[in-house]
DSSP file (Angstrom, degrees, kcal/mol; ACC not computed):
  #  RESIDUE AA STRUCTURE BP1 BP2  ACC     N-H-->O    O-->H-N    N-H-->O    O-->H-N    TCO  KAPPA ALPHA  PHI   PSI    X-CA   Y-CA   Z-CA
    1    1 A X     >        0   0    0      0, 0.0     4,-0.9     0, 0.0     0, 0.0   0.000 360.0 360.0 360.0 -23.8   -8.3  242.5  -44.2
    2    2 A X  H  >  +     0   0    0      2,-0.2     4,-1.8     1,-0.2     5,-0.2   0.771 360.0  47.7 -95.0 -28.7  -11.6  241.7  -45.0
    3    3 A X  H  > S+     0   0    0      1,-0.2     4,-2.0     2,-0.2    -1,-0.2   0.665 105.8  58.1-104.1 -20.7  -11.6  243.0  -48.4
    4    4 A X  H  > S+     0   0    0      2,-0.2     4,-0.8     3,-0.1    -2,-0.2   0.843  96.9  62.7 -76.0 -14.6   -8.4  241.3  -49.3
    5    5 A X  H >X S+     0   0    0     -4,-0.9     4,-1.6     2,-0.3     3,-1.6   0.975 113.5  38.4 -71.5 -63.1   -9.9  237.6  -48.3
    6    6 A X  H 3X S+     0   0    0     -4,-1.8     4,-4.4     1,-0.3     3,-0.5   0.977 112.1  52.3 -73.9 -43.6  -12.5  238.2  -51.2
    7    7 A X  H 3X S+     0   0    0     -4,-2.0     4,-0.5     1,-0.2    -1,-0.3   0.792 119.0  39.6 -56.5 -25.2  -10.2  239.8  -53.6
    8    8 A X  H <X S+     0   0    0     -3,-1.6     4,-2.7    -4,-0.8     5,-0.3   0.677 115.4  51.5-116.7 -44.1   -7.9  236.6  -52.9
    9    9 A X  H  X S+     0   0    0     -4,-1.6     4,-2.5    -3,-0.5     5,-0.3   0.923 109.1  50.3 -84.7 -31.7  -10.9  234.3  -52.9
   10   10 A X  H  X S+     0   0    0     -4,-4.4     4,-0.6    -5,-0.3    -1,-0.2   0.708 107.8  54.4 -94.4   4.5  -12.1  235.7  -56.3
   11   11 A X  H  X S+     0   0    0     -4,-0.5     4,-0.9    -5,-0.3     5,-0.2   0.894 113.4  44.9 -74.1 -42.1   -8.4  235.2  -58.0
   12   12 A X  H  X S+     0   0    0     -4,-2.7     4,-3.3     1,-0.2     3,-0.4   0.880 112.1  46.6 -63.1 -37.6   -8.6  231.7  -56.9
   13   13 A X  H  X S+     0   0    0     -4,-2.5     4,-1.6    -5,-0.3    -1,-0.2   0.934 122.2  39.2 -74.0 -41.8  -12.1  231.0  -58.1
   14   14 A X  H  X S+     0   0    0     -4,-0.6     4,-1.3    -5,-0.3    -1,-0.2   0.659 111.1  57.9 -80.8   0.4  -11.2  232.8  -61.5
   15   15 A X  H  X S+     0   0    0     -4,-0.9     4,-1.3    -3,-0.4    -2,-0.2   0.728 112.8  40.8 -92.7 -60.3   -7.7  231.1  -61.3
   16   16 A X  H  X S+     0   0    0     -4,-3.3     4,-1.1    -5,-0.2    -2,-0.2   0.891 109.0  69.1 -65.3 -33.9   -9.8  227.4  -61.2
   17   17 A X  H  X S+     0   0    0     -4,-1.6     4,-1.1     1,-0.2    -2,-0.2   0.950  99.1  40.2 -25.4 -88.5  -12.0  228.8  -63.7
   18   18 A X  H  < S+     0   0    0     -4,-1.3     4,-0.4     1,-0.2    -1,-0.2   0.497 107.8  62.0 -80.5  -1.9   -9.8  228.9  -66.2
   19   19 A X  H  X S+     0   0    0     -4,-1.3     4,-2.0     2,-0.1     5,-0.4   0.730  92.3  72.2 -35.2 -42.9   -8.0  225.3  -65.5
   20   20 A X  H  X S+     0   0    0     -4,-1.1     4,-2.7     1,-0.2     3,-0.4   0.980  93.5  41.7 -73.5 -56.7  -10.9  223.8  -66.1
   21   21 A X  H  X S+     0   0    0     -4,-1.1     4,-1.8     1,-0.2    -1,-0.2   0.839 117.2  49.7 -48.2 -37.7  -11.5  224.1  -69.9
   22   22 A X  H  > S+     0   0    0     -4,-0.4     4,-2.6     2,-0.2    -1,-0.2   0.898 116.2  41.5 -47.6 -65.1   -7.7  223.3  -70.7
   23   23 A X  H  X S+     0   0    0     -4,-2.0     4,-2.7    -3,-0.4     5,-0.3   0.965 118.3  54.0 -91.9 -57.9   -7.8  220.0  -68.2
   24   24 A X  H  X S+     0   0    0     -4,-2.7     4,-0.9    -5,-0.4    -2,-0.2   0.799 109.1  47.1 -16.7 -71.4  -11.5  219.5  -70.0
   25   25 A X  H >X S+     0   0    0     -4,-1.8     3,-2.7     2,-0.2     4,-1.9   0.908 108.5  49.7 -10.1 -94.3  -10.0  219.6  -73.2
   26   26 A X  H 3X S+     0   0    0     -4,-2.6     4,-1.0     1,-0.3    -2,-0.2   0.530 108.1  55.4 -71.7  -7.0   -7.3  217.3  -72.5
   27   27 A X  H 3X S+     0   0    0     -4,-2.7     4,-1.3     2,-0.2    -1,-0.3   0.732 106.7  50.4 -61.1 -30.7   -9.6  214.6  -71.0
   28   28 A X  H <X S+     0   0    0     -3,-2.7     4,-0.6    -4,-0.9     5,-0.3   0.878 111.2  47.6 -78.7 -35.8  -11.7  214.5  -74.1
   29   29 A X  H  X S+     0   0    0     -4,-1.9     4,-0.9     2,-0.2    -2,-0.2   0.879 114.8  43.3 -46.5 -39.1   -8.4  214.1  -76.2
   30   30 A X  H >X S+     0   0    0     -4,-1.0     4,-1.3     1,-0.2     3,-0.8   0.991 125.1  42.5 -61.0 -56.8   -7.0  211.0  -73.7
   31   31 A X  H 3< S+     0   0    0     -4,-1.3     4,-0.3     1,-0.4    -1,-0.2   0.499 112.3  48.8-111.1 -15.3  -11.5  209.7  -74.1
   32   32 A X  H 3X S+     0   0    0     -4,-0.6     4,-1.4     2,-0.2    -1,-0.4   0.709 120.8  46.7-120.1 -19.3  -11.8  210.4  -78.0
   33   33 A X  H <X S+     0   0    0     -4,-0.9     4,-1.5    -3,-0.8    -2,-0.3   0.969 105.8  50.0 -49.0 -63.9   -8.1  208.1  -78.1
   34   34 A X  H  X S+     0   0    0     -4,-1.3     4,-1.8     1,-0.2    -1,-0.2   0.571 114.7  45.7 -84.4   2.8   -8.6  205.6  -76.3
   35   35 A X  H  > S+     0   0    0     -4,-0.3     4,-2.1   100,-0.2    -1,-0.2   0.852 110.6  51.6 -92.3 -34.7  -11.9  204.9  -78.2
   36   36 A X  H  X S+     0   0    0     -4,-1.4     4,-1.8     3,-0.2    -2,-0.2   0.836 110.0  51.5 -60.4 -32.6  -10.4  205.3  -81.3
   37   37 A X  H  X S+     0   0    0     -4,-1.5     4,-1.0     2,-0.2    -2,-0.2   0.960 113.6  49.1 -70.1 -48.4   -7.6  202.6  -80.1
   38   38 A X  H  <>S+     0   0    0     -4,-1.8     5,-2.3     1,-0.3    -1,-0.2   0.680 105.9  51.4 -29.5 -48.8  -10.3  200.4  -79.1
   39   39 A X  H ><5S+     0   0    0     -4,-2.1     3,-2.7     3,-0.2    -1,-0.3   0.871 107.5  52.6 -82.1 -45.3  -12.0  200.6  -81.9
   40   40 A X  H 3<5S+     0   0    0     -4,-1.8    -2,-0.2     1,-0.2    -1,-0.2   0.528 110.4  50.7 -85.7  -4.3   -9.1  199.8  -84.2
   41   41 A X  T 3<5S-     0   0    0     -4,-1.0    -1,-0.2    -5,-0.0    30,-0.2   0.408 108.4-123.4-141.7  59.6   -8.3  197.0  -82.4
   42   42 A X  T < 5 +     0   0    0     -3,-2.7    29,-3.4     1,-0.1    -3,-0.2   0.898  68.6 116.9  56.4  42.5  -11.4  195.6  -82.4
   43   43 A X  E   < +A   70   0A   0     -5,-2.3     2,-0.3    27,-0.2    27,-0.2  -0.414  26.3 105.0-142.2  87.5  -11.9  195.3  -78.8
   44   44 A X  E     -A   69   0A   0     25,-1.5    25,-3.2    -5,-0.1     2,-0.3  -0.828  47.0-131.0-149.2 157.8  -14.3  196.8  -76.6
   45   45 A X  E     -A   68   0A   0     -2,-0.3   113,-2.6    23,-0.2     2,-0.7  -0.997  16.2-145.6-130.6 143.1  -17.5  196.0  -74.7
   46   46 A X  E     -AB  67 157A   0     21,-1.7    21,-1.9    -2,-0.3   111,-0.3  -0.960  16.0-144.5-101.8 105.5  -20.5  198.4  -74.9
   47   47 A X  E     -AB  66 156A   0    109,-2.3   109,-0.8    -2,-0.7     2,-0.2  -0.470  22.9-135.2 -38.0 135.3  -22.5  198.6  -71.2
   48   48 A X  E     + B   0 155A   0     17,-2.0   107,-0.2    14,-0.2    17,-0.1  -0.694  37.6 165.5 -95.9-179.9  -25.9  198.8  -72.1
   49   49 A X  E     +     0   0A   0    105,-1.4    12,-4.0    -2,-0.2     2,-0.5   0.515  59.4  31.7-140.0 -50.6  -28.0  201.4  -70.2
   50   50 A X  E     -CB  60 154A   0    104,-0.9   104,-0.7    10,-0.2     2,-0.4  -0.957  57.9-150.6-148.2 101.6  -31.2  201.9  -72.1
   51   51 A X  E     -CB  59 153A   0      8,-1.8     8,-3.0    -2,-0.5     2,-0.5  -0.781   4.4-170.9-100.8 136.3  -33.8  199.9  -74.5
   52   52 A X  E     -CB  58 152A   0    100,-3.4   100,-0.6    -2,-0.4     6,-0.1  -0.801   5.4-172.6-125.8  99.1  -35.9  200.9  -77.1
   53   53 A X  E     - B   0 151A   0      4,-0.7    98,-0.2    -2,-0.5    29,-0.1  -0.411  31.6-128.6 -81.8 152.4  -38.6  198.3  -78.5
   54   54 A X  S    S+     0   0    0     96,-0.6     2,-0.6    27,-0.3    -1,-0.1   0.750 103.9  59.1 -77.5 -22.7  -40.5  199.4  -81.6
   55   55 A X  S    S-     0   0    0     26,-0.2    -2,-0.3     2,-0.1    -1,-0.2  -0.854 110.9  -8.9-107.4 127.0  -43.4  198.5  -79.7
   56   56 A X  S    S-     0   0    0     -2,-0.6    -3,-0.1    -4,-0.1    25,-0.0  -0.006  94.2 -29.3  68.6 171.1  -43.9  200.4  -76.2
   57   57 A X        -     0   0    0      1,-0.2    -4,-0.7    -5,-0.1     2,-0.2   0.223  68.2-106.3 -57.8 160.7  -41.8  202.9  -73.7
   58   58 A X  E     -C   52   0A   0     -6,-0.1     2,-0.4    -4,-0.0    -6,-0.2  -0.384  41.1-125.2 -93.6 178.7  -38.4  202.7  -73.7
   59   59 A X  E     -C   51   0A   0     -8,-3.0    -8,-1.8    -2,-0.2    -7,-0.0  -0.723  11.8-137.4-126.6  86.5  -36.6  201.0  -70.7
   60   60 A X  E     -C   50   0A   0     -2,-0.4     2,-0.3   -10,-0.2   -10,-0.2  -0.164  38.8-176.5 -20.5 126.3  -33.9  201.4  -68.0
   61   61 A X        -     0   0    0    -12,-4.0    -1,-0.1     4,-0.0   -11,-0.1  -0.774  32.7 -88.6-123.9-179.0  -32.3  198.1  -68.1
   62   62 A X    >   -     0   0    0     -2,-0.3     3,-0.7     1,-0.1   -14,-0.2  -0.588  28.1-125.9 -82.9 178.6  -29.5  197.0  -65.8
   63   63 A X  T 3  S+     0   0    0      1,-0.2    -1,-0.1   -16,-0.1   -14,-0.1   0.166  97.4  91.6 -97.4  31.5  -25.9  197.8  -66.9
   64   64 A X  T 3  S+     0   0    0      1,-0.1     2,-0.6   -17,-0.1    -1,-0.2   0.808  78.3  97.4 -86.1 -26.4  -25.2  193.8  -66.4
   65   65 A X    <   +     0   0    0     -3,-0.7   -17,-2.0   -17,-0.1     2,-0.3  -0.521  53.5 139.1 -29.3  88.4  -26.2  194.3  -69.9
   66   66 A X  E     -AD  47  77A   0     11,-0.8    11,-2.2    -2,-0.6     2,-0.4  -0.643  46.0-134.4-151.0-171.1  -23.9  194.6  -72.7
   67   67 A X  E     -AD  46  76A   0    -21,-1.9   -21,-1.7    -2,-0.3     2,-0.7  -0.966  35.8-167.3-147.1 115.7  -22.8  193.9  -76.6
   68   68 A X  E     -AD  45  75A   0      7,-1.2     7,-4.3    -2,-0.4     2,-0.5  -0.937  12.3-165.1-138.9 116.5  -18.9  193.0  -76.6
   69   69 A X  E     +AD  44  74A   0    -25,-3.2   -25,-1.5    -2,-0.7     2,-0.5  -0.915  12.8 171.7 -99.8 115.8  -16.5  192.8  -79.9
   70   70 A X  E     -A   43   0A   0      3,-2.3     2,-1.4    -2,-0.5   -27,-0.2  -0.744  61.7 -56.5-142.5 109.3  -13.2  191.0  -79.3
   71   71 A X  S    S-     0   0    0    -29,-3.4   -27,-0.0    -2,-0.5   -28,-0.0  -0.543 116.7 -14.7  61.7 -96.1  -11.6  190.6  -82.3
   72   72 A X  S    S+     0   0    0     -2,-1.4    29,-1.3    -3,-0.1     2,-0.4  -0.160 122.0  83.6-126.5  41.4  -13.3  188.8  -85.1
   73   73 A X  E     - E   0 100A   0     27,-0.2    -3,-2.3     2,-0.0     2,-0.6  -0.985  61.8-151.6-132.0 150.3  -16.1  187.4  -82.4
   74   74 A X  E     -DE  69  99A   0     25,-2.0    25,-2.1    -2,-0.4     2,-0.7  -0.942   3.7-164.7-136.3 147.2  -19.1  188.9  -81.0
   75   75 A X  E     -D   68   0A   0     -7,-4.3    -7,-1.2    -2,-0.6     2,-0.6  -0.758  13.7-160.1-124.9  91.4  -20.5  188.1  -77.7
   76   76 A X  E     +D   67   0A   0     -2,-0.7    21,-1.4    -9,-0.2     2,-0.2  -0.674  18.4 169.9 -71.6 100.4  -24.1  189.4  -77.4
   77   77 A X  E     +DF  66  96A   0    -11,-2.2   -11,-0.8    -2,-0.6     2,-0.4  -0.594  30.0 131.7-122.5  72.2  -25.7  190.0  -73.9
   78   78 A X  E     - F   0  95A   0     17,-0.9    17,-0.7    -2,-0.2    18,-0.1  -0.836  50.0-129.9-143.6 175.6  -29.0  191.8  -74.4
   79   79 A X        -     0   0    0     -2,-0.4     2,-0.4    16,-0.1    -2,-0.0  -0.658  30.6-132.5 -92.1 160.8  -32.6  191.5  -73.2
   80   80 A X        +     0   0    0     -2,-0.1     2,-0.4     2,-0.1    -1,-0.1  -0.981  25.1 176.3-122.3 120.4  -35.4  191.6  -75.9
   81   81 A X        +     0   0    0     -2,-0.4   -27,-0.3    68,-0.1     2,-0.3  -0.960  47.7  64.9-106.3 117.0  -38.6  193.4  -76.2
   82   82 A X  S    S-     0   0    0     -2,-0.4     2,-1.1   -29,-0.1    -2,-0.1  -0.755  82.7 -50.6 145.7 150.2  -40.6  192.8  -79.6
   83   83 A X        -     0   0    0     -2,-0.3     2,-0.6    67,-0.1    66,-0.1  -0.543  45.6-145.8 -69.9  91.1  -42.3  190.7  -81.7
   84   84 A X        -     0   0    0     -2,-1.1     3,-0.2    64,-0.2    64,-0.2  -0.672   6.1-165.2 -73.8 104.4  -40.7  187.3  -82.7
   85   85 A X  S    S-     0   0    0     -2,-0.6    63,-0.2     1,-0.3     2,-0.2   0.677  72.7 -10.1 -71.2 -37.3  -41.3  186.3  -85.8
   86   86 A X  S    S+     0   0    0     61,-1.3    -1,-0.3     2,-0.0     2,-0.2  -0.579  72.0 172.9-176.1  99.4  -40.2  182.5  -85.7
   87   87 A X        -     0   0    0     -3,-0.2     5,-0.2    -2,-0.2     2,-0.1  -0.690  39.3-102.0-127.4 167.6  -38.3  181.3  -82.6
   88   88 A X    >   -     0   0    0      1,-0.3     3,-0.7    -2,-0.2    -1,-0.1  -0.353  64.8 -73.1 -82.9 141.2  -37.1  177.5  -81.6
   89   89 A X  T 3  S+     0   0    0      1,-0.2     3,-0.3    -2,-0.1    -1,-0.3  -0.275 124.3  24.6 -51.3 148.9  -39.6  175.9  -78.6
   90   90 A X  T 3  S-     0   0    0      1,-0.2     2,-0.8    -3,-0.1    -1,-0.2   0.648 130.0 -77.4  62.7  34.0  -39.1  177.3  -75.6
   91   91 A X    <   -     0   0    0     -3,-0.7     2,-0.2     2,-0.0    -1,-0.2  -0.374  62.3-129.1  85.7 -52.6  -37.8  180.4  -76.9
   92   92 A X        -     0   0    0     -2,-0.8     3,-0.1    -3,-0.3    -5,-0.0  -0.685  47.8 -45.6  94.8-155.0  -34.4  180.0  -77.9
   93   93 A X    >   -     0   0    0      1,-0.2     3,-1.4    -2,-0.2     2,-0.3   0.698  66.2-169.2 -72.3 -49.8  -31.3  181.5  -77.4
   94   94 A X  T 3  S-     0   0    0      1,-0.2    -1,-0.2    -3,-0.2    30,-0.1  -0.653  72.3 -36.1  94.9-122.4  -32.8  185.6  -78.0
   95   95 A X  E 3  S+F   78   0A   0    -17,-0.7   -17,-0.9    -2,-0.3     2,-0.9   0.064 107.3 114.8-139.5  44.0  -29.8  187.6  -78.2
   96   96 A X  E <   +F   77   0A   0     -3,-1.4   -19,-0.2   -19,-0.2    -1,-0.1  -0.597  55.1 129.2 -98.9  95.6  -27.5  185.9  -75.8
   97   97 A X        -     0   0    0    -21,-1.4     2,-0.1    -2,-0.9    25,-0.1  -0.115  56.2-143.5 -98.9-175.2  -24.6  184.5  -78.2
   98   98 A X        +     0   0    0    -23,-0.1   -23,-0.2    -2,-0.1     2,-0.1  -0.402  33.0 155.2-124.2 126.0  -22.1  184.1  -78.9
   99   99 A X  E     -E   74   0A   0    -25,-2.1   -25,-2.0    -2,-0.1     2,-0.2  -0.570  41.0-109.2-139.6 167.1  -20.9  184.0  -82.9
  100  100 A X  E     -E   73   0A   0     21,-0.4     2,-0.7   -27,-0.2    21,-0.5  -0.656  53.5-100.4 -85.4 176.3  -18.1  184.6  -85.1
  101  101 A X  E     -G  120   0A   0    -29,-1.3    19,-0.2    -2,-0.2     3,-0.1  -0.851  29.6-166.3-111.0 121.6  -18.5  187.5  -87.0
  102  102 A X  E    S-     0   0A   0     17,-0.7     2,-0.5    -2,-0.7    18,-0.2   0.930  74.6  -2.7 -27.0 -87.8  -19.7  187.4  -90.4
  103  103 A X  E     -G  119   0A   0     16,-2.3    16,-2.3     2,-0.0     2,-0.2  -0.992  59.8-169.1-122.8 148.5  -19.0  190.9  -91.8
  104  104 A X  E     +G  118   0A   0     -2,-0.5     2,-0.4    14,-0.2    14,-0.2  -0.810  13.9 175.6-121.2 108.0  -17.5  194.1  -89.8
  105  105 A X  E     -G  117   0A   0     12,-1.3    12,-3.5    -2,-0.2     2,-0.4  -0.966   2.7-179.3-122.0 111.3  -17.6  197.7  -91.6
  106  106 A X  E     +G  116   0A   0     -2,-0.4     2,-0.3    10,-0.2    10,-0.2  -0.884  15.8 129.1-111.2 141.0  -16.6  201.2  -90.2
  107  107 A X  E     -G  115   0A   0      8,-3.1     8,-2.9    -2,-0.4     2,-0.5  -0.895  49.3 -42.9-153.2-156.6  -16.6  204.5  -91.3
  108  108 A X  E     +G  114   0A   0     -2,-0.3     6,-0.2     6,-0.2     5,-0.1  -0.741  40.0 175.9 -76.9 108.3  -17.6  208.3  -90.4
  109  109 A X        -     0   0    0      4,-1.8     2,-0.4    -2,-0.5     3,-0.3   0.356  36.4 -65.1 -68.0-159.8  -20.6  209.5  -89.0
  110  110 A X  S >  S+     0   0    0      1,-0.2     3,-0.6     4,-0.1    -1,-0.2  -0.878 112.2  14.8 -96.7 144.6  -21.7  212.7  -88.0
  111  111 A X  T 3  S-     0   0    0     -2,-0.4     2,-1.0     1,-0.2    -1,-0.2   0.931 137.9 -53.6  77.9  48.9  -20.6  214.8  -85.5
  112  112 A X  T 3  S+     0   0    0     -3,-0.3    -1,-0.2     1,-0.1    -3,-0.1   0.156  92.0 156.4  67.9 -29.1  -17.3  212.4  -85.3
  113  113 A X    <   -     0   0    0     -2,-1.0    -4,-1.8    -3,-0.6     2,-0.4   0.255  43.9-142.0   5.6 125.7  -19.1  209.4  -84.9
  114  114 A X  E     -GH 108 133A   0     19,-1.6    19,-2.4    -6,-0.2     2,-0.8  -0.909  15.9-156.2-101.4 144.5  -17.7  206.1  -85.8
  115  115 A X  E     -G  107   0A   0     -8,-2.9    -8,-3.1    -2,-0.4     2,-0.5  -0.966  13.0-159.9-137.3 107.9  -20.7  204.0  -87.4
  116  116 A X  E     -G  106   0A   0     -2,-0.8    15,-3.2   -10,-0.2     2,-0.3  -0.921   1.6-160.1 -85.0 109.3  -19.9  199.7  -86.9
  117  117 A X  E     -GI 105 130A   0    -12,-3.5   -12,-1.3    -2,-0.5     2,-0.3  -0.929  13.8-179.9 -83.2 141.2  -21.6  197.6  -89.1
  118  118 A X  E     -GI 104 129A   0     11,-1.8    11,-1.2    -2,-0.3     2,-1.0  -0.920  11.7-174.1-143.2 129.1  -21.7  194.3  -87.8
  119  119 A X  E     +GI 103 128A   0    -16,-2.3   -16,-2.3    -2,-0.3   -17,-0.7  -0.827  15.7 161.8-112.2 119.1  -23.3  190.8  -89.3
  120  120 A X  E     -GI 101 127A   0      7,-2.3     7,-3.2    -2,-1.0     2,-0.2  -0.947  18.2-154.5-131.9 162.8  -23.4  187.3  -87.4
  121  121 A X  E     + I   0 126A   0    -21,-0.5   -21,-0.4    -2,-0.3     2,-0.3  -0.760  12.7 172.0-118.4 157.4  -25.1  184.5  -87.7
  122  122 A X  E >   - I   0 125A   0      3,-2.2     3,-1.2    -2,-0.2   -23,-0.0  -0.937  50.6 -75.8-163.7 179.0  -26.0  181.9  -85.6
  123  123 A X  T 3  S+     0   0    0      1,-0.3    -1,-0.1    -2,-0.3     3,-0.0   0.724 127.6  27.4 -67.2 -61.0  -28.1  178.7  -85.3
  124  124 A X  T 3  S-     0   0    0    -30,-0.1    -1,-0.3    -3,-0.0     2,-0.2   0.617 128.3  -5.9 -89.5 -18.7  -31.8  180.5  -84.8
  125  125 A X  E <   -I  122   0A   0     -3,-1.2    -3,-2.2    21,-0.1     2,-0.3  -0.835  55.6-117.8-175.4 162.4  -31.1  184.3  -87.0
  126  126 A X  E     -I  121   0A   0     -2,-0.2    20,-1.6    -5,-0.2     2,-0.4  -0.905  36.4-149.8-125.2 159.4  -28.8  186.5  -88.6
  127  127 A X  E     -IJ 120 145A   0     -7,-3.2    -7,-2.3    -2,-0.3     2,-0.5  -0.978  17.1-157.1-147.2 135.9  -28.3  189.6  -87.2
  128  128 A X  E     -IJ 119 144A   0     16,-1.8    16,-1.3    -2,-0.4     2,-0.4  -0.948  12.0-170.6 -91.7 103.6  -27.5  193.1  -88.1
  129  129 A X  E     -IJ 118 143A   0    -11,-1.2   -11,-1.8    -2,-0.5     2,-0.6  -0.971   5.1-166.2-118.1 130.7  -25.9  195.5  -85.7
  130  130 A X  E     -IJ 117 142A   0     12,-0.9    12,-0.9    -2,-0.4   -13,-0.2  -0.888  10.6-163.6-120.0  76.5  -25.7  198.8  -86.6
  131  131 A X  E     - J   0 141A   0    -15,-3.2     2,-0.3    -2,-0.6    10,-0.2  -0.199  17.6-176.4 -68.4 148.1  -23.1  201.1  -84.0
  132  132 A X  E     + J   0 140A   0      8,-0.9     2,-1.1   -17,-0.2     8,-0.6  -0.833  19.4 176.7-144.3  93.5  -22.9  204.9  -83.7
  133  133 A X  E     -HJ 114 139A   0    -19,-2.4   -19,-1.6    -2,-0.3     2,-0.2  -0.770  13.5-158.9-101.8 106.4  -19.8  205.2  -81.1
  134  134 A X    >   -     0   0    0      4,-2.2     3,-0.8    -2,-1.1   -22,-0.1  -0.615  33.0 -93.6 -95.9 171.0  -19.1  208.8  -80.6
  135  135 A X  T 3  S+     0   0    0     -2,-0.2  -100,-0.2     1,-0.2   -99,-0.1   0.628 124.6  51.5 -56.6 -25.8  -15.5  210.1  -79.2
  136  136 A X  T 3  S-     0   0    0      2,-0.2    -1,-0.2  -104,-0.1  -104,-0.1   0.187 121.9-104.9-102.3   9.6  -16.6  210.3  -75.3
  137  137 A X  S <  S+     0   0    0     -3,-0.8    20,-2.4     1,-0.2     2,-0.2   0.508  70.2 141.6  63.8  12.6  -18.0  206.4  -75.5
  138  138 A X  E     - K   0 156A   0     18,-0.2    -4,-2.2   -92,-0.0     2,-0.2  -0.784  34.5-163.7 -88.2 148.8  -21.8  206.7  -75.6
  139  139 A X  E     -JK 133 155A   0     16,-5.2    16,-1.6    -6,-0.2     2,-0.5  -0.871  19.6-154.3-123.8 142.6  -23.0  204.3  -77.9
  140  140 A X  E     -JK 132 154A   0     -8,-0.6    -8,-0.9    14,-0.3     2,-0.4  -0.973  15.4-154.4-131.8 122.8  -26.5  203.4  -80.1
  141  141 A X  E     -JK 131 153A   0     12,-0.7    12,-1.2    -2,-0.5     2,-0.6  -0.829  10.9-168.8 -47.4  97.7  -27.2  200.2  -81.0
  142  142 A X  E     -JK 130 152A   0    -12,-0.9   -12,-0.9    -2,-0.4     2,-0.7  -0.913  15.5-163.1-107.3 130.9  -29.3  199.6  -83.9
  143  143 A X  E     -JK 129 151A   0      8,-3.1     8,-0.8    -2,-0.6   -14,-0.2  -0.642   5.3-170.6-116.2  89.2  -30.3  195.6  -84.1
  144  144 A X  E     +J  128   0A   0    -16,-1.3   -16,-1.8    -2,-0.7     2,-0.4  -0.448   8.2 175.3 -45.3 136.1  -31.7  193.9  -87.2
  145  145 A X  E     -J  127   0A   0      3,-0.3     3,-0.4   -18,-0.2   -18,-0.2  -0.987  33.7-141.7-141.2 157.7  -33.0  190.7  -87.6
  146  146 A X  S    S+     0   0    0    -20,-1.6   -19,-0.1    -2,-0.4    -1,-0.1   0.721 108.9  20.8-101.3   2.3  -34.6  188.2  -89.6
  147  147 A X  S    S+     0   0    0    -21,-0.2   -61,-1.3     2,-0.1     2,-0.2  -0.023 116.8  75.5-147.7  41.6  -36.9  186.6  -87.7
  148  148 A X  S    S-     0   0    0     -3,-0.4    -3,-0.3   -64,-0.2     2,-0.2  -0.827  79.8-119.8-129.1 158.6  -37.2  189.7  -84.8
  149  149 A X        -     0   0    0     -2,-0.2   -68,-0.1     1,-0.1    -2,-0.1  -0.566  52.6 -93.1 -94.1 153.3  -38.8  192.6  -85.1
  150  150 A X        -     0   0    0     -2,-0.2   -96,-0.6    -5,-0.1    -6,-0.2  -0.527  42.8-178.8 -91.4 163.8  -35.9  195.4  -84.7
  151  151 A X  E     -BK  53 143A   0     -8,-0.8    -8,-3.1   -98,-0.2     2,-0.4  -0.799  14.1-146.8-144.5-174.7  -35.1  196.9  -81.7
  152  152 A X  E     +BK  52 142A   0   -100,-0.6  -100,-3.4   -10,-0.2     2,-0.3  -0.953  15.9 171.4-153.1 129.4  -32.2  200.1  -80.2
  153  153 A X  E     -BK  51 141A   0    -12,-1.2   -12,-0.7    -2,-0.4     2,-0.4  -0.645  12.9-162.4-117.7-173.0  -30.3  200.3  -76.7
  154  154 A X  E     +BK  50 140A   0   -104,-0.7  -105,-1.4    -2,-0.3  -104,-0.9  -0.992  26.0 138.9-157.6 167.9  -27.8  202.7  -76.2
  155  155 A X  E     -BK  48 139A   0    -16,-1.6   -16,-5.2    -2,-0.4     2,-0.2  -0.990  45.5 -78.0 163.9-160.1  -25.3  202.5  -73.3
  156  156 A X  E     -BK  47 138A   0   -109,-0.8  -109,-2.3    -2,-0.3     2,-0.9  -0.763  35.5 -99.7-133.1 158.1  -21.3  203.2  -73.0
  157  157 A X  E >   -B   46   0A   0    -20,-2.4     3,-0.5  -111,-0.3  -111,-0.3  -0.772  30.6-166.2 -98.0 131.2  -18.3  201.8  -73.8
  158  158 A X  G >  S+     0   0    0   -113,-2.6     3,-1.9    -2,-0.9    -1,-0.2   0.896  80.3  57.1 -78.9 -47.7  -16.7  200.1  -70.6
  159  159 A X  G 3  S+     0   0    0   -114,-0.5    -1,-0.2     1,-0.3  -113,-0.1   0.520 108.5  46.6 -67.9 -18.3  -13.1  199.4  -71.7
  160  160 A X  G <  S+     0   0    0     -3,-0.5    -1,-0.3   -23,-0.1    -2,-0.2   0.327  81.4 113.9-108.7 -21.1  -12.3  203.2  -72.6
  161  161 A X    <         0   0    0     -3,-1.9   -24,-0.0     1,-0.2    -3,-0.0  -0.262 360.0 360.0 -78.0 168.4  -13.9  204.5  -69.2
  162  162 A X              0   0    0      0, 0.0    -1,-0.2     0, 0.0    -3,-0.1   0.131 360.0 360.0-132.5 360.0  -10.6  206.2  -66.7
């Protein structure tokens, strides 16, 4: 009896085993979709997670954080670390916007990658953001500016998550 329980327990375990890549699989097909759908139509928000100022450690940030495309607008909610070149008293605005967008360019990265360029303007800057959105929704952020020093977050894309 005793020897049939493990022979039984070690069909099941090799029985789950091999589920799991198949079901794997077809979660990264639904995850590498619905990003792709997203992305073509120009609607998504990116959670940020994670900043990196060209000066000093990178940063946990909260995920309240985020960078959000919805259609031909871009709605910028992220914190800034970095050397300001020529800001309005009292700071300004930073890079909580919101703007139309200026230019929007995609194509193919590496490793599957979709690489967004994206250019707005607003009142105080113009701004460059530079996307690397792989199929599973992590995201890199590259941010140009003209009167910021540049800076890179990374984080996920929220609308795509299951």
């Amino acid at each position: 009896m005793k020897q049939f329980l493990v022979l039984l327990f070690v069909v099941v375990v090799a029985a789950c085993s091999t589920l799991k890549p198949a079901e794997k699989a077809e979660q990264q097909a639904k995850m590498a979709q619905a990003v792709a759908q997203a992305l073509a139509e120009r609607h998504y928000k990116v959670s940020v997670n994670m900043m990196f100022p060209r000066r000093g450690k990178p940063q946990n940030i909260s995920p309240d954080f985020s960078l959000e495309v919805k259609g031909d607008t871009l709605v910028s909610y992220l914190p800034y670390f970095g050397r300001a070149y020529s800001v309005p008293y009292g700071g300004g605005k930073g890079l909580n916007f919101t703007a139309p967008i200026a230019e929007y360019q995609t194509a193919k990265g590496r490793k599957g990658a979709t690489l967004v360029s994206i250019k707005v303007k607003n009142e105080e800057d113009t701004y460059l953001y530079h996307l690397e959105i792989f199929d599973n929704g992590n995201t890199s952020i590259d941010l140009t500016a003209h009167e910021r020093e540049s800076i890179s977050y990374s984080g996920r894309m929220d609308s795509i998550d299951q």
